[in-house]
MMTF fields as JSON, N, C-alpha, C and O atoms, coordinates in Angstrom:
{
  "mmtfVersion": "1.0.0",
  "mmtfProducer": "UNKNOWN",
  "numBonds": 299,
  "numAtoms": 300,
  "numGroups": 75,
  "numChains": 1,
  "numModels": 1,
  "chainsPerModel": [1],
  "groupsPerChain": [75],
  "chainIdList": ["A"],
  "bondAtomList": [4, 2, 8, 6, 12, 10, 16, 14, 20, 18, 24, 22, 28, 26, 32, 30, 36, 34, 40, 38, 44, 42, 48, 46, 52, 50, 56, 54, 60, 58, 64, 62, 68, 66, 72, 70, 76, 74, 80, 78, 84, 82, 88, 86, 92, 90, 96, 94, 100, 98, 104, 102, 108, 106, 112, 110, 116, 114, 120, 118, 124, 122, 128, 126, 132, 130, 136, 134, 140, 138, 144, 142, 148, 146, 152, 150, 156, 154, 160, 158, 164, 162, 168, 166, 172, 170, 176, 174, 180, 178, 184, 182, 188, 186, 192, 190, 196, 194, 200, 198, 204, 202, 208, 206, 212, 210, 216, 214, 220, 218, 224, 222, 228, 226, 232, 230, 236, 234, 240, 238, 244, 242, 248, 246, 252, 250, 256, 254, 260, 258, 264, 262, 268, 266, 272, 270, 276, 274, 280, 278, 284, 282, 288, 286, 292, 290, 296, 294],
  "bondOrderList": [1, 1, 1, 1, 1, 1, 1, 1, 1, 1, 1, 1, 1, 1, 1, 1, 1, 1, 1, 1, 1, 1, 1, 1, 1, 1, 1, 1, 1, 1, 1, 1, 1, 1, 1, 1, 1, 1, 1, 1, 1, 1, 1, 1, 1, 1, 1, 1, 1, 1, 1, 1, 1, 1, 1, 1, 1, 1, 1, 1, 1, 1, 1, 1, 1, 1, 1, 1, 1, 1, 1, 1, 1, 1],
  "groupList": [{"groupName": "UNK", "atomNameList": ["N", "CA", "C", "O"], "elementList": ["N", "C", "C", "O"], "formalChargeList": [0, 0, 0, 0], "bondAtomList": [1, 0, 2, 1, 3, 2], "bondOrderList": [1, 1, 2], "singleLetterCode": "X", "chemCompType": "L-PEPTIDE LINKING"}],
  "groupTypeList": [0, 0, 0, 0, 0, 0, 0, 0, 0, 0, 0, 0, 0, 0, 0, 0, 0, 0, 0, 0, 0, 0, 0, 0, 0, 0, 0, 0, 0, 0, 0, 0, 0, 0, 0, 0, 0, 0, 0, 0, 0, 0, 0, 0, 0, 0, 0, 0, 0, 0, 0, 0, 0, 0, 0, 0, 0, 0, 0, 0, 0, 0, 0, 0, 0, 0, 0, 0, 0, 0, 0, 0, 0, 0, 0],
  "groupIdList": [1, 2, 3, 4, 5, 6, 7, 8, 9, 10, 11, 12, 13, 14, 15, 16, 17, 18, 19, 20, 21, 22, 23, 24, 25, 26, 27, 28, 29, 30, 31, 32, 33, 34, 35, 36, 37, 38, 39, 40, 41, 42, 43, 44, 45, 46, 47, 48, 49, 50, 51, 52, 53, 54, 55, 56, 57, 58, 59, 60, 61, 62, 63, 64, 65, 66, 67, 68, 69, 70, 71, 72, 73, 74, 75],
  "secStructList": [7, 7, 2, 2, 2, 2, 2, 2, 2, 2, 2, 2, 2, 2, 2, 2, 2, 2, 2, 2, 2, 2, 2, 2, 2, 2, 4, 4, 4, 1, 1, 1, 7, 1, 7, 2, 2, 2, 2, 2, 2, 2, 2, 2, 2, 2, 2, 2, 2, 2, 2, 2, 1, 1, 7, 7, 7, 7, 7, 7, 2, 2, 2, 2, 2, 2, 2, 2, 2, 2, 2, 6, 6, 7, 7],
  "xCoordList": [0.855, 0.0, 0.902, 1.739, 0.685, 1.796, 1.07, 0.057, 1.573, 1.622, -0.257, -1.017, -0.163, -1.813, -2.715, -3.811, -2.594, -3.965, -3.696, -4.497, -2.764, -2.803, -3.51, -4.273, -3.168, -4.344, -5.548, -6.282, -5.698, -7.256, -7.883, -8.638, -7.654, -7.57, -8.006, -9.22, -7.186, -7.119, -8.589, -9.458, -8.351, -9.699, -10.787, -11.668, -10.96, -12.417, -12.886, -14.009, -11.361, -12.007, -12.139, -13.198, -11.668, -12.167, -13.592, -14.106, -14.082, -15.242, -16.36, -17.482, -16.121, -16.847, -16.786, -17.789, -15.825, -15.936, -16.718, -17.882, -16.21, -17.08, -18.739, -19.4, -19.316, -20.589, -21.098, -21.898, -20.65, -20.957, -21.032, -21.984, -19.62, -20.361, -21.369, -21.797, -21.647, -22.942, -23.968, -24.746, -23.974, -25.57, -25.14, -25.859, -23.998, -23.818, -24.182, -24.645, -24.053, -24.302, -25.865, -26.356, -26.588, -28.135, -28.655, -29.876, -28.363, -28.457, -29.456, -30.598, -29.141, -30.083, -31.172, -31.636, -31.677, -33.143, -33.507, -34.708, -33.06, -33.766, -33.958, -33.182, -35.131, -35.416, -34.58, -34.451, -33.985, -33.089, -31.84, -30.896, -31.828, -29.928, -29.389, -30.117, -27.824, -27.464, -27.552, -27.732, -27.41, -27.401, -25.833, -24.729, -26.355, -24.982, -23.906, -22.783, -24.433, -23.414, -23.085, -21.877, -23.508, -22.81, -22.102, -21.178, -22.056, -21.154, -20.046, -18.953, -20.173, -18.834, -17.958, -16.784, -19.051, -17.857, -17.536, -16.563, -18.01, -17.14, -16.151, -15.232, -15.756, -15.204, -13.556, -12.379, -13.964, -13.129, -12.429, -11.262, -13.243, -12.636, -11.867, -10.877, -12.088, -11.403, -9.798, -8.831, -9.881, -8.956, -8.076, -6.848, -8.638, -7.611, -7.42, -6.311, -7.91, -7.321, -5.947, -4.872, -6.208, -4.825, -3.943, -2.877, -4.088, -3.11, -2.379, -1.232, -2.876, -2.41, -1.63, -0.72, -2.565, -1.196, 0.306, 1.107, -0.024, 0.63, 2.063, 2.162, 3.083, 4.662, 5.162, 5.283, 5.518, 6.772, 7.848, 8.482, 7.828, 9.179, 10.759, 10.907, 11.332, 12.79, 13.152, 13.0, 13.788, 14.696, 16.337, 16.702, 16.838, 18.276, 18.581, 17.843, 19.661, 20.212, 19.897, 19.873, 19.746, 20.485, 18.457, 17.987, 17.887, 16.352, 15.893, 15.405, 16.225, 15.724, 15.88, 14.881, 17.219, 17.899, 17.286, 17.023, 17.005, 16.106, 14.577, 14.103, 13.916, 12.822, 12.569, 11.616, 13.518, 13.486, 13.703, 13.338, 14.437, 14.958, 13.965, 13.845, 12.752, 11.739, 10.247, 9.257, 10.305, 9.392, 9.369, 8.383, 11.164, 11.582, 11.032, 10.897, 10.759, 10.263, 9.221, 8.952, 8.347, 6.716, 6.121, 4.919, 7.383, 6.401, 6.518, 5.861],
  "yCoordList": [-1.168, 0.0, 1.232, 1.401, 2.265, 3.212, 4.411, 4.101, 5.568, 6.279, 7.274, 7.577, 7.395, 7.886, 7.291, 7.85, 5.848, 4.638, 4.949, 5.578, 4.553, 4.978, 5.676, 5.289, 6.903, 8.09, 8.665, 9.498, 8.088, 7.564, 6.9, 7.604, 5.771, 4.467, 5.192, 5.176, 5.981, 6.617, 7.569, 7.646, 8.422, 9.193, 8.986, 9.768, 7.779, 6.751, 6.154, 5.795, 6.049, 4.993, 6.002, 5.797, 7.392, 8.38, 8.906, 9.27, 8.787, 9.821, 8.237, 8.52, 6.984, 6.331, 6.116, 5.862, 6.21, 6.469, 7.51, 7.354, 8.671, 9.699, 9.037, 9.026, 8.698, 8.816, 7.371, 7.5, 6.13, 5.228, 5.723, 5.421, 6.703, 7.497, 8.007, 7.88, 8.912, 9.702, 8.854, 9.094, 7.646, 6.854, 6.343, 6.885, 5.346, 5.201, 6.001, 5.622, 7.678, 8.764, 8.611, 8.281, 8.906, 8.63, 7.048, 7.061, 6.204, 5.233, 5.382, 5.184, 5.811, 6.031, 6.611, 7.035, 6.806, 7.391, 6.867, 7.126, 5.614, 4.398, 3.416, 3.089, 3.173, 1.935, 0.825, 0.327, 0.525, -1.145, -0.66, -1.351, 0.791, 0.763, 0.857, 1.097, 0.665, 0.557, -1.191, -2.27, -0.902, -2.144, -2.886, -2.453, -4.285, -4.892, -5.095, -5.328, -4.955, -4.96, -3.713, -3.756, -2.58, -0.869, -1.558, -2.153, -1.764, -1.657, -2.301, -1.741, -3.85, -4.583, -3.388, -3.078, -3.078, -2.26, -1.06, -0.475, -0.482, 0.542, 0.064, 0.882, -1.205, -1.45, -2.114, -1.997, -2.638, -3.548, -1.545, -1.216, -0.972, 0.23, 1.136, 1.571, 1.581, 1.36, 0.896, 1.609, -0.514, -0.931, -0.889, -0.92, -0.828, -0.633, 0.762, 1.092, 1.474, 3.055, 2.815, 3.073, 2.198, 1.811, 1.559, 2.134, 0.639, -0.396, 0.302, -0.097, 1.507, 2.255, 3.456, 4.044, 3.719, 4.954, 4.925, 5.716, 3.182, 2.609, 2.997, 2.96, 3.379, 3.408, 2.232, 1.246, 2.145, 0.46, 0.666, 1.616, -0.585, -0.58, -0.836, -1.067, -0.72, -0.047, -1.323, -2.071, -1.954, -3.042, -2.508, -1.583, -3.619, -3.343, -4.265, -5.043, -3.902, -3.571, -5.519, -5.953, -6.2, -7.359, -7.849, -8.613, -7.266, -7.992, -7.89, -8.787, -5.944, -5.23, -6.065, -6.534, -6.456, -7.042, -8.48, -8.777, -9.379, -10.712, -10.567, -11.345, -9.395, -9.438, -8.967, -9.316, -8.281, -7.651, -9.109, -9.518, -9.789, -11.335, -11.924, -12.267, -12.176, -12.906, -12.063, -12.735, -10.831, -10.138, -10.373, -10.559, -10.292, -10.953, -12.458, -13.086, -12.779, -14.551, -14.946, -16.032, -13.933, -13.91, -13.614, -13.717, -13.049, -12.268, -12.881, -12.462],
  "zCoordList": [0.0, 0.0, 0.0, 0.887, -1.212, -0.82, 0.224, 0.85, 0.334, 0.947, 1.208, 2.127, -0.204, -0.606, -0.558, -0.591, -0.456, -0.576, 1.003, 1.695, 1.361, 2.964, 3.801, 4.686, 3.42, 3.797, 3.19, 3.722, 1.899, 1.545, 2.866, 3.538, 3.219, 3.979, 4.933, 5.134, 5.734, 7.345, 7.442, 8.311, 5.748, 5.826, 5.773, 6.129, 5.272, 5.368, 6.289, 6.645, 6.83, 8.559, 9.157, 9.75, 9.551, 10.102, 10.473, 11.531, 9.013, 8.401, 8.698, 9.118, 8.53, 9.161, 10.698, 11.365, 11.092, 13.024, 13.207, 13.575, 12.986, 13.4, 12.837, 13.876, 12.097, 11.758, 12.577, 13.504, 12.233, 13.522, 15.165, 15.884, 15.729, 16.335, 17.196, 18.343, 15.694, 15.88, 16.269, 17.192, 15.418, 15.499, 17.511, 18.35, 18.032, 19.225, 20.009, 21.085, 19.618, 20.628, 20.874, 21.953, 19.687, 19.598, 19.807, 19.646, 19.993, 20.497, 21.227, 20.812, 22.608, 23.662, 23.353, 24.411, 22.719, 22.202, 21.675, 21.6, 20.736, 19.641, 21.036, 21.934, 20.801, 21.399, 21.857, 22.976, 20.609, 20.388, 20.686, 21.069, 20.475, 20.61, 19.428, 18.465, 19.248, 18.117, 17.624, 18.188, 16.819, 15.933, 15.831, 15.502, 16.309, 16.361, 15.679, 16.126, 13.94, 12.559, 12.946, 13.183, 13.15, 12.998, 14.109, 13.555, 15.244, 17.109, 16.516, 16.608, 15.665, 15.337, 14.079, 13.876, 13.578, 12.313, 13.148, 12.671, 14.231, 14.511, 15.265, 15.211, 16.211, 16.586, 15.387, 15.73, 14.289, 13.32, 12.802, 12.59, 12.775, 12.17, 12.92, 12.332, 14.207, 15.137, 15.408, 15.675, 15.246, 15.103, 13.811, 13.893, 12.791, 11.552, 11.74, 11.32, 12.092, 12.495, 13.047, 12.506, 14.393, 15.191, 14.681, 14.897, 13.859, 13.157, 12.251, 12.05, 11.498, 10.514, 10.817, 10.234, 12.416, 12.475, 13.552, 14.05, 13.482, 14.58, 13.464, 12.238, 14.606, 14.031, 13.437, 14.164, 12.079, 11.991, 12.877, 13.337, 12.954, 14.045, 12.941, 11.742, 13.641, 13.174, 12.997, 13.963, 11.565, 11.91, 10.962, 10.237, 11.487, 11.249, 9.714, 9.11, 9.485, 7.433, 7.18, 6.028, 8.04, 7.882, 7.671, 6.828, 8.493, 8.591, 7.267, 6.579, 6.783, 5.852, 4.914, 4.369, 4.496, 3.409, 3.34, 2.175, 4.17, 4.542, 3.889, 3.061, 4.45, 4.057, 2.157, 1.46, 1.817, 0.296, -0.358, -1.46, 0.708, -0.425, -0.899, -2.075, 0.444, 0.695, -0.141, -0.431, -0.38, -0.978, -2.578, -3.291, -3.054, -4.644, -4.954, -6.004, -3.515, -3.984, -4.24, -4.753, -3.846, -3.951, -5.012, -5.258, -5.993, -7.009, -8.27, -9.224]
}
């Protein structure tokens, strides 16, 4: 994924948190509540939020060089 699908990505899960949300906030005034498919997708979205603006971790020349080997083998 490069850099722009990326933050496509971030801005969608955003703009759907905020609006899942909204409906959780109003919740309490619907009868039933929210609805259990919206509660799991705000929660799955949620988490790919995390996941995306979570830092990579740092590896060293020798991993880097391991994993580029292993990426040439896949393709």
């Amino acid at each position: 994924m490069n850099r722009k699908q990326k933050q496509e990505l971030k801005y969608f899960l955003r703009k759907e948190i905020a609006r899942l949300e909204d409906v959780e906030s109003q919740s309490s005034e619907i009868p039933f509540g929210m609805d259990i498919k919206d509660a799991r997708m705000l929660q799955a979205y949620r988490i790919a939020l995390a996941a995306l603006q979570r830092k990579a971790p740092d590896i060293n020349p020798r991993q880097q060089e391991e994993q580029e080997q292993h990426k040439g083998g896949n393709q």
